[in-house]
N, C-alpha and C positions, 0 to 999 in steps of 0.2 A: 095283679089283675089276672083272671080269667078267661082267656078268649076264647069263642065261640068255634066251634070247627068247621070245616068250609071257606068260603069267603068270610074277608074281612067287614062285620057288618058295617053299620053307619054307628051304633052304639056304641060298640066295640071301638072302632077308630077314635069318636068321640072322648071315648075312657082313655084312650093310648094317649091322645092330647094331652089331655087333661094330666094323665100321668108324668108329663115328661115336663107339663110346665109348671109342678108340683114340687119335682126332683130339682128343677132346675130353680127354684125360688130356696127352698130348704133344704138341697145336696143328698134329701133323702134318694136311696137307691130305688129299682122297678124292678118288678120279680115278679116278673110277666106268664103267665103260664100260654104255652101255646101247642096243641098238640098235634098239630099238621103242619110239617115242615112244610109244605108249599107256602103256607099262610109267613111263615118268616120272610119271605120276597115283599109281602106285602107290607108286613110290622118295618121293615127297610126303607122303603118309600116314606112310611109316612115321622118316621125317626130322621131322617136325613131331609126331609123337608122343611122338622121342626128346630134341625140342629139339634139332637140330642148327642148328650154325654154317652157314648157305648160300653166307656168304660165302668155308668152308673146303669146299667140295664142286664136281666140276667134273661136269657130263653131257657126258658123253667120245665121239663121235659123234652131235653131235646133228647133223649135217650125213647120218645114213644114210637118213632119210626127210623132214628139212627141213620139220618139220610147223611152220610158221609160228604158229598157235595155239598147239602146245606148245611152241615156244621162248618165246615171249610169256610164260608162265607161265612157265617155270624162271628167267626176267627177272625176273620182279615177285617172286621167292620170291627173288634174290639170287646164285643158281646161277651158275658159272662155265659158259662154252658151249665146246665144243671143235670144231672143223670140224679132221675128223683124216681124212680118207679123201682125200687133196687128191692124184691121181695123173694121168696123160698124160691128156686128153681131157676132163677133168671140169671144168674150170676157169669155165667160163660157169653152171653151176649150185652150185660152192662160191661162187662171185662172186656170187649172186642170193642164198644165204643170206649172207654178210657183211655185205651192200648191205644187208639188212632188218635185221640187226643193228644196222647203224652206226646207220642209219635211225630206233634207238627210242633214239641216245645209249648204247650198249650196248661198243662195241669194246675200252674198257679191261679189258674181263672175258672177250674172247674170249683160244683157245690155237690156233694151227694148226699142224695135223703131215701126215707123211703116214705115219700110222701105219695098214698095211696088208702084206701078207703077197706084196713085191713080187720075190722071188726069181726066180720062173720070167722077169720080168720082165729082170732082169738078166741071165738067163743068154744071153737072148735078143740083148740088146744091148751091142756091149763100148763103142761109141761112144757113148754118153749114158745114162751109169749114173740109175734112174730116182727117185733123189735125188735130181735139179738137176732135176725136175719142178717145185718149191716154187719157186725161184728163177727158173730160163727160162722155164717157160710162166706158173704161177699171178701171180706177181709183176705180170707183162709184161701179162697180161690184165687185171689191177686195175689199173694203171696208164692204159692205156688206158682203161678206162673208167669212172675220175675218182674210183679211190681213192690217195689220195696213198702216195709207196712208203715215206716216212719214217713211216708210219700203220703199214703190213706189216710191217716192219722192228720196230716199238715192239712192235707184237703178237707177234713171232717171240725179241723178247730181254727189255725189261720185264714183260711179261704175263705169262710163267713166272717171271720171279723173285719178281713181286709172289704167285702162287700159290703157289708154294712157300714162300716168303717165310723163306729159311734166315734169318736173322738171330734169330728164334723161334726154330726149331728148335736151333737150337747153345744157345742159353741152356737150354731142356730138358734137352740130353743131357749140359751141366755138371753 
């Protein structure tokens, strides 16, 4: 899902339902994108109203305003964390929200991507297509400054499988 920023609309809500009773029928996970940490108070309400699985739900962007407070909570509610906007230059501040992640014993539950809209970016460069951001520079920076790389690595290949965790999902679809 995609949600709206601002308040929680009626659509929006609608989808987050529809999502969770979707997940909850086929064990499929939600990979919810949300990019206003206020709005996760709300996505809250309406998950624990529905009884949702937190452990089958990710807040997809919580790395857009890196509300330390609100990740705390989507923590202690079980919520999967995504640091997805991981591109040239940002790397000391996705490193600052990982560092507070590992920080609370949290990593096994992080997903990083660099899911963003990096075309113009490419077009711009044919020599370092801006892909090999996650690997050259973000890597290279956590490494440096004393997160282990076989840790980034776990979080780049275990972490989504455990998410996804197709092994459920194919029993489903039998």
């Amino acid at each position: 899902l995609l949600l709206d920023r601002g308040v929680l609309s009626k659509a929006d809500k609608a989808m987050l339902v529809a999502a969770v009773k979707a997940s909850k029928e086929t064990g499929m996970p939600v990979h919810c994108h949300i990019m206003d940490a206020k709005m996760v108070h709300e996505v809250i309400e309406v998950l624990d109203k529905e009884n949702a699985d937190y452990q089958k739900f990710l807040w997809a962007h919580a790395d857009e305003e890196a509300h330390k407070e609100t990740v705390k909570l989507a923590v202690d509610k079980g919520m999967w964390i995504g640091i997805d906007n991981i591109r040239k230059g940002t790397s000391p501040e996705k490193f600052e929200l990982l560092s507070y992640v590992m920080s609370i014993d949290y990593g096994h539950k992080v997903l990083l991507s660099q899911d963003y809209d990096f075309y113009s970016e490419a077009k711009e460069s044919v020599d370092n297509h801006p892909c090999t951001v996650i690997f050259e520079e973000f890597m290279l920076y956590c490494t440096e400054n004393g997160i282990d790389e076989q840790e980034i690595i776990r979080m780049m290949t275990e972490n989504p499988a455990n998410f996804y965790d197709i092994d459920t999902v194919t029993k489903v679809i039998e």
